[in-house]
N, C-alpha and C positions, 0 to 999 in steps of 0.2 A: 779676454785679457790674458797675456803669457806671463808667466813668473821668469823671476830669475832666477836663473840656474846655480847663482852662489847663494841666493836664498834660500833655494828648496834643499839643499846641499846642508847648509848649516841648519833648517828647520829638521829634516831628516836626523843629521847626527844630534840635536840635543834632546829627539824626538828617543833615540837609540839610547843616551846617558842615561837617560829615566828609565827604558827597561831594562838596563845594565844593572847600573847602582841602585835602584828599586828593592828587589827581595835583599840583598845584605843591609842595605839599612834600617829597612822594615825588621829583620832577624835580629839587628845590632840593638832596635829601640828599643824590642821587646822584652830582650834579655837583661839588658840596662834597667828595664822599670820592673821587672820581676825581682830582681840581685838587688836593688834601692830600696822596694818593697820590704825586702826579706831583710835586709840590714835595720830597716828602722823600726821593726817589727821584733829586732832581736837584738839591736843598740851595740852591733859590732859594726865595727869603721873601720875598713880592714880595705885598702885599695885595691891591695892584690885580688880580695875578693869577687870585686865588680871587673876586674880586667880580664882574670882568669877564663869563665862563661863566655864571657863575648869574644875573645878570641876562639876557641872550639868550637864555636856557633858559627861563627863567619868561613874557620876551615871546614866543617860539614856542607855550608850552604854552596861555597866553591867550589868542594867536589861533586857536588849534585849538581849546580846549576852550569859548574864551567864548561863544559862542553856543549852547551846549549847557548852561553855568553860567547864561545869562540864562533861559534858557526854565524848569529847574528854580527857578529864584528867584519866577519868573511864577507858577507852577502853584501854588507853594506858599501865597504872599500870596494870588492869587485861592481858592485854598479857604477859607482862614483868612478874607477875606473872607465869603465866603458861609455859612460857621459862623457867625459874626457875624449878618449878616443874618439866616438860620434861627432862632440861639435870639434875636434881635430878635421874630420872630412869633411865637414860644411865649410868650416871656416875658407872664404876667397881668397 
């Protein structure tokens, strides 16, 4: 049995979302329940507090992981491309 090729297309890319957005929100949870932790642990309620962390955690995680996010982002359009292409030359 063949799949289809706008199934396997959209299975691949939300297959991609989840290793994309994966480690920053795993970074984002973690920081979030540490900073919450630490707030009620020490009964300051201070917003800026909790925003502060998880944005410098999320710029660390980007600079580290982004080049490794862009290259997956690449590899997946340039296939999806060239599917494109392919069933372009089968097509009668």
């Amino acid at each position: 049995m063949e799949t289809d090729p706008a199934a396997l297309a959209v299975r691949e890319a939300l297959f991609l979302t989840l290793q994309l957005a994966g480690p920053p929100l795993l970074v984002m949870l973690a920081i979030g329940l540490v900073v919450s932790l630490l707030q009620a642990l020490t009964q300051i309620q201070e917003a800026t507090l909790a925003f502060l962390p998880k944005i410098v955690a999320l710029a660390v995680v980007l600079m580290v992981l982004g080049p490794s996010m862009v290259g997956n982002l690449r590899g997946y359009a340039g296939q999806l491309f060239d599917r494109i292409v392919t069933a372009g030359r089968l097509a009668p």
